[in-house]
N, C-alpha and C positions, 0 to 999 in steps of 0.2 A: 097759609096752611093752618089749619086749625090743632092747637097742640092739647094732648090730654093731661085735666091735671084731677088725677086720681088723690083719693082719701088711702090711709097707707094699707086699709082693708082688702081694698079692689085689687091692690096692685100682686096678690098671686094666682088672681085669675089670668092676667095676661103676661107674665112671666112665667118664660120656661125653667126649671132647673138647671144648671149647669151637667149635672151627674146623672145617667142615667139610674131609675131603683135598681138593686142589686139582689141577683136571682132570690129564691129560699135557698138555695144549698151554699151561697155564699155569702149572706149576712154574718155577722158574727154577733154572739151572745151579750149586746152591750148593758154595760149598768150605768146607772147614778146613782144608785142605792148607795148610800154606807152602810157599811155594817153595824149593826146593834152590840154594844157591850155588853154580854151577860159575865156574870159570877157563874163559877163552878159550883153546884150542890153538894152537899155533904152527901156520905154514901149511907143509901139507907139503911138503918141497923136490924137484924136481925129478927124475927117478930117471936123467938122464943127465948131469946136474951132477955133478962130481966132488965139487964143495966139502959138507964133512960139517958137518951142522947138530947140535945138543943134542935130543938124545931130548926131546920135548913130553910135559906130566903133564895130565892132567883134575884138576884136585882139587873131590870133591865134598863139602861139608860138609851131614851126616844135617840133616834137620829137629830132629830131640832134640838137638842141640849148638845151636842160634840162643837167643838173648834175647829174650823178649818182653814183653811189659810188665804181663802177666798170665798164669795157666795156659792154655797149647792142648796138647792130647791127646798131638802128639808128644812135647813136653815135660814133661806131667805125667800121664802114662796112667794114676796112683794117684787120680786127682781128676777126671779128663774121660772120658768113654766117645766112641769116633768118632764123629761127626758133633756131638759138641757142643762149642757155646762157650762155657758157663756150666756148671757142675754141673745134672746131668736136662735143661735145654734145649737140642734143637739147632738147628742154624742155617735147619733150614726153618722151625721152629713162629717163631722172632725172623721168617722173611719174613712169614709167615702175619699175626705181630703188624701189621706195617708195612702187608700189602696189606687185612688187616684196616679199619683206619684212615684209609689211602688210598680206599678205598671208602666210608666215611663223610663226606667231606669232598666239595667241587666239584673240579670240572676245575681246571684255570690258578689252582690252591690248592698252600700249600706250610706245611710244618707245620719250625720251626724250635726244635732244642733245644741249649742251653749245657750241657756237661759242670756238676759240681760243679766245685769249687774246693780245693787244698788249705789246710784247717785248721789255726791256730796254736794251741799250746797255752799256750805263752809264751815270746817271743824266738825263735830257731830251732827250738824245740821243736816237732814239731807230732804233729798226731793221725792215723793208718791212716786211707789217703785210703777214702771210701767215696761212690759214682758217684751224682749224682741220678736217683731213680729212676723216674722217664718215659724219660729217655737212657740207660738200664740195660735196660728193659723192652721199649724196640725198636730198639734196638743189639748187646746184649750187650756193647757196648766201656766196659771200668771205666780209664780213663786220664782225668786232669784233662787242660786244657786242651783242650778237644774243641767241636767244634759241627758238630752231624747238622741236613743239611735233607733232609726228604723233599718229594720235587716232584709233586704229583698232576697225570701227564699225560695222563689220559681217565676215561672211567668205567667200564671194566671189571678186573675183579680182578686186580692185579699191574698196573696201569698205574702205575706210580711208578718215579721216577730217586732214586735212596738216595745222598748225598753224605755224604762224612766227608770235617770238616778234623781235624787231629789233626798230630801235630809228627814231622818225620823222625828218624828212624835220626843220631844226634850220640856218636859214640862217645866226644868229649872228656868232654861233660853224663853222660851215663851210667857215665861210670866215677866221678863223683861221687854221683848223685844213684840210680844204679841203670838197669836195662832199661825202655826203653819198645818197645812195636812199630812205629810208623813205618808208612807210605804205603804199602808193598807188600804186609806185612798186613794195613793195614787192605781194601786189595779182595780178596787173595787167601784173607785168613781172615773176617776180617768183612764179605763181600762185596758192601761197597760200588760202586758203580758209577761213582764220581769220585772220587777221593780228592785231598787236597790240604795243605798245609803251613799249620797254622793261622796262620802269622807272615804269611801271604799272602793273609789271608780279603777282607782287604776289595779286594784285584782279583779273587779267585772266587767271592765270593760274585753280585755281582751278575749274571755269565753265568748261575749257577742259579736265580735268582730272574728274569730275564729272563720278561717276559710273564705273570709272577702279577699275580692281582689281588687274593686273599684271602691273608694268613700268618695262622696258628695259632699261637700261643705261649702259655706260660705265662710265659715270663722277664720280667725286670725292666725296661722299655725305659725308664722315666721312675723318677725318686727325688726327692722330694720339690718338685715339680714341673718338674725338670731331665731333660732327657735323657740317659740311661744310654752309657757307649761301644755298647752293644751297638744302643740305642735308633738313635744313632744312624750307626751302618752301616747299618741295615735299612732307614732313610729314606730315606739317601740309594743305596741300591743298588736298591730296590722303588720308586722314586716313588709311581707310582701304586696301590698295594695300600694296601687297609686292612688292620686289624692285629682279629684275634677271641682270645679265651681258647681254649685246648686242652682244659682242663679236663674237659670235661662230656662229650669225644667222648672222649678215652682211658680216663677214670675210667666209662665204660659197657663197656669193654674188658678193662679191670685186675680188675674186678669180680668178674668171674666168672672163677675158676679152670680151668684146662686140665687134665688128668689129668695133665701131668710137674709141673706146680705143684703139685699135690694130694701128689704123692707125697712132691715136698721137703720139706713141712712136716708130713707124715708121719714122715718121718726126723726131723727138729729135734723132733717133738711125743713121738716115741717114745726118743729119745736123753736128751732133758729131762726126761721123763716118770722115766727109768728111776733119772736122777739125784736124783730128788727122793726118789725112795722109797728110794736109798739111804742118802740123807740123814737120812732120819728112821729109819734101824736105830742112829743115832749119837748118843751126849749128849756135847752142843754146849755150850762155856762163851761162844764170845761172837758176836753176831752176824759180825763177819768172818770169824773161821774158817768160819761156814757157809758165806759169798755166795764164798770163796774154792776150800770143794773145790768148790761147783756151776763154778766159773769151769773149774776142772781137769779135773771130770770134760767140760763140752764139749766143750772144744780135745784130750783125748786119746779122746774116743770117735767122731771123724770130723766133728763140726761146725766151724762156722766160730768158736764163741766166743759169748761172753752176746749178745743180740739185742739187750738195753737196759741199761740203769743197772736193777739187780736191788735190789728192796724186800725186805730182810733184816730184821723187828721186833718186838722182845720186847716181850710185856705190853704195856704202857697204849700203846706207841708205834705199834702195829697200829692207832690210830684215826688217825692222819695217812696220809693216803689214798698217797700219793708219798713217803713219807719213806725215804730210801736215804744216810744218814750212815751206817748199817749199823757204828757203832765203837760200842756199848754193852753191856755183860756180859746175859747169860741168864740169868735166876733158873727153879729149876726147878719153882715154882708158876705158871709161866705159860706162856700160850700164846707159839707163834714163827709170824708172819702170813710167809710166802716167795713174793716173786710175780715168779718170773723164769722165760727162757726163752733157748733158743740158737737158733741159726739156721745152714741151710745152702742154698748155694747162695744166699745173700742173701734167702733165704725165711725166717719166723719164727716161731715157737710163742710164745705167752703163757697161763702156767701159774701160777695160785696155790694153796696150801693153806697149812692153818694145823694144826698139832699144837700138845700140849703135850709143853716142853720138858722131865717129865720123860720120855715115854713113855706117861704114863694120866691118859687124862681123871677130871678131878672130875665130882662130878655137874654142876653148874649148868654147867659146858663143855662135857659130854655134847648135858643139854638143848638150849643153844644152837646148839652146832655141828649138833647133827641139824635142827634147824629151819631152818638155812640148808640142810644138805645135801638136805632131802626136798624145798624149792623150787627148788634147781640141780637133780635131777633131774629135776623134772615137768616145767623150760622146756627143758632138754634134749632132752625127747620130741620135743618139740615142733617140730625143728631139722628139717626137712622138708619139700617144695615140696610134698608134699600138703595140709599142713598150711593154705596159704594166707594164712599171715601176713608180719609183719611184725618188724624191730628194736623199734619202736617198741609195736607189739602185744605183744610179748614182754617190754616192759618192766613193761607194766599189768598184765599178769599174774603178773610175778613181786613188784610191790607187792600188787596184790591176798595173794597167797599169804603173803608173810611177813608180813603185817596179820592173818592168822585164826593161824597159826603161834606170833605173839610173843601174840597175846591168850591162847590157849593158855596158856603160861608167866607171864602175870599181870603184860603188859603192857598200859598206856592208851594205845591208838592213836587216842585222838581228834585232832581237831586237825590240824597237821602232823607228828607225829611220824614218821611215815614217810618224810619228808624231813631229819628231824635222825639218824633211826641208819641210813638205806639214801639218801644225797647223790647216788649215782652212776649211770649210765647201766648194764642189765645186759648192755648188749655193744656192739661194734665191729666192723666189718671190719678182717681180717687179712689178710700177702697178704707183700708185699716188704716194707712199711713197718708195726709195730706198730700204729697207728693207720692202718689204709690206706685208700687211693681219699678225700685233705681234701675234702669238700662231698660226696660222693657221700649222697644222703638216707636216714635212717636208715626213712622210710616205703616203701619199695621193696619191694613183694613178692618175699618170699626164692624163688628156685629154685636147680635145680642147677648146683653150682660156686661159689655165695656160700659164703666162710669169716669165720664169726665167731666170737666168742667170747661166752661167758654166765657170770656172773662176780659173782652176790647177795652181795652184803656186808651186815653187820651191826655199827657201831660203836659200843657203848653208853659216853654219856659220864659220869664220877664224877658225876653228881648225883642229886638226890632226886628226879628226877622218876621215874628209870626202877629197878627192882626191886635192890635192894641186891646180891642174890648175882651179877647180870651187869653190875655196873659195870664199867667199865676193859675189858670183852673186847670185843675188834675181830675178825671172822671175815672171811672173804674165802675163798670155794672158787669156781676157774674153770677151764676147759676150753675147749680150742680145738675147733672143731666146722664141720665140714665140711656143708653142705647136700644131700642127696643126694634120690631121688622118696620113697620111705616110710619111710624109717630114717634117721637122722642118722651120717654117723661121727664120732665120735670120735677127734680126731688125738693128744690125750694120753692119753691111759686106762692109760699104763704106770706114772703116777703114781696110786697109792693113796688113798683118800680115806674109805670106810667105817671107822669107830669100832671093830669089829673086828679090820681089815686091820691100822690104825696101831697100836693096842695090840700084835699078834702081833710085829709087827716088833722087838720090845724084850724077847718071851720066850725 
């Protein structure tokens, strides 16, 4: 089957949106504007009063001169296109998200989410704050200290009141701690409908929550059979509501990608892509020099930086499935297993290939790598709502395949062995989070806009039971892959992978 491998231009011609557009009479009036700061003028004096007053100034200060506590358009036009608050999303597709959701839930229902927190790394030290992602995915607002409730006030589309607490405008804190945006952004850019001071939530919140009787949450209300600060505001500000998981109504939302998500991880997928195959035109002495140019080439080719802790692993160490100590030398009779990815817009690509570190495969790595590679292709075909499967279908067929595959090469798959050299799941959903949509079920029949990933490993361990000349070789080839009606796309394909391909790169 012939797979398409689209330029990340092409790809929303043949991608549907997830959402349908939304009438005229239920759009709602969005902004990214900020507001301009004027001075008050002095009042003009009288024109038969003598007495001479001081000429009055307007001072307007541009929207591109404000701080705000993340990138908007006027202040980063290198990074946002208008109308967006994220990279690729704008602030109608975040309503869309919200009325989306509000329409799954009841009436006199209110769905409440906690910002992340920021990270220590040790003592003052801490880590690039990064927003959880449910209150990233229908906010767009990346600031800690935050809490969004959406208030579902009817049943039809765009019935919701959007509240952001979030911290004011403190120009003492911020000349310490850096810019945050503050309460008049948050409605005039992240066009919330209330906005409020989160040092204030527990006298607002309860006005918004007034008259619920379901909240939605995933947050933490109770800790180890205690109630949480956040537990308890919500007690006591909701009496009478009960408290449901979010879970299962957003993670049927997140799911399926929108053509501007498709596109971001297009980028990430073809940005990563392009790094890996540069990567392998190079002979590498030690795994950090490699995980550090892939780090380089990210952050200078317009993404946001590595998406995860990058598995960098030479020879035998390609058999620990997560190993990312990535400090050990290269020897150049062995393979280099690389299983990283960048991400932008807080969208991510997850990419591995395995060469050999000199440039050419031996035989027995030939063999083996082609028997992984000719079963990552087949489940690849397969990546398609026509198809009418599943994660899980996809997995028993890519054990079926690597079971006739390694017996080929004059392995004994009786038994379990197919569980000692292939341990792993052949995919995931992808999405904002590496692992994305935690509980979404992997039996869910794939349509279009599920992105996953397909990813047949083979870890053969030093012993006798498995054929002498593939001891010690761990392979791993994966691709991020888009679901689309008869063809699958392929979000990394800029990365190399035919036996070929990788050899030419080193003549």
């Amino acid at each position: 089957m012939k797979l398409r491998q689209l330029p990340v231009r092409q790809l929303e011609r043949h991608l549907k949106p997830s959402t349908s557009p939304l009438s005229s009479q239920l759009t709602r009036q969005l902004s990214t504007r900020p507001s301009l700061l004027r001075s008050t003028p002095l009042p003009r004096p009288n024109s038969r009063c003598k007495t001479r007053f001081p000429r009055s100034y307007s001072t307007v200060v541009p929207a591109s001169e404000l701080l705000f506590g993340q990138p908007v358009h006027e202040t980063h036009p290198h990074i946002l296109s208008p109308g967006e608050l994220t990279p690729g999303i704008t602030a109608q597709e975040y309503h869309q998200r919200r009325t989306a959701l509000s329409k799954s839930l009841p009436p006199d229902s209110a769905v409440i989410l906690p910002s992340a927190t920021l990270k220590y790394r040790s003592g003052a030290v801490f880590y690039p704050f990064r927003q959880e992602s449910n209150f990233l995915y229908l906010t767009g607002f990346s600031e800690p200290d935050s809490l969004a409730v959406i208030r579902c006030v009817g049943d039809k589309p765009g019935d919701y009141l959007f509240h952001l607490y979030c911290r004011p405008k403190n120009p003492r804190a911020e000349q310490w701690n850096g810019p945050w945006s503050g309460l008049d952004a948050a409605r005039d850019v992240w066009n919330a409908d209330e906005a409020g001071d989160i040092g204030r939530v527990e006298d607002l919140l309860e006005s918004a929550l007034k008259g619920v009787t379901k909240i939605f949450t995933d947050a933490e209300l109770t800790k180890y059979g205690t109630p949480t600060k956040l537990g308890n505001l919500v007690r006591s500000t909701a009496l009478n509501a009960s408290t449901q998981p979010l879970k299962s109504h957003i993670n049927a939302l997140r799911a399926v990608k929108s053509t501007a998500e498709t596109v971001n991880m297009r980028l990430a997928g073809q940005q990563s892509g392009r790094a890996l195959t540069d990567a392998m035109r190079e002979s590498w002495k030690t795994e950090k020099q490699l995980a550090a140019y892939l780090e380089f080439h990210y952050q200078t080719s317009g993404l946001d930086g590595s998406a995860y802790v990058p598995v960098v692993a030479g020879g035998s160490r390609a058999l620990l499935i997560h190993y990312v100590l990535n400090n050990s030398v290269l020897n150049e009779s062995d393979f280099v297993l690389v299983d990283a990815g960048g991400e932008y817009g807080t969208y991510i690509t997850d990419i591995t290939r395995t060469w050999p570190v000199s440039g050419k495969f031996s035989q027995p790595q030939k063999d083996l790598y082609n028997a992984v590679l000719r079963t990552q292709r087949s489940v690849v075909s397969l990546c398609r709502a026509s198809a009418n499967t599943t994660l899980d279908k996809l997995h028993q067929i890519t054990e079926n395949t690597l079971k006739d595959q390694l017996t080929q090469l004059g392995f004994d798959m009786s038994g379990d062995a197919i569980n000692a050299l292939f341990p792993h799941h052949v995919g995931h959903y992808i999405g904002l989070d590496v692992h994305d949509v935690p509980g979404y079920p992997r039996n869910v029949t794939l349509k279009e806009g599920h992105c996953i990933t397909i990813e047949p490993g083979i870890y053969v361990p030093d012993d006798e039971r498995w054929p002498k000349a593939f001891r010690g070789l761990g392979i791993r080839i994966e691709d991020s892959v888009c679901v689309a009606g008869d063809n699958p796309i392929i979000l990394t394909t800029e990365a190399v992978k035919e036996v070929d391909d990788i050899e030419a790169l080193r003549s």
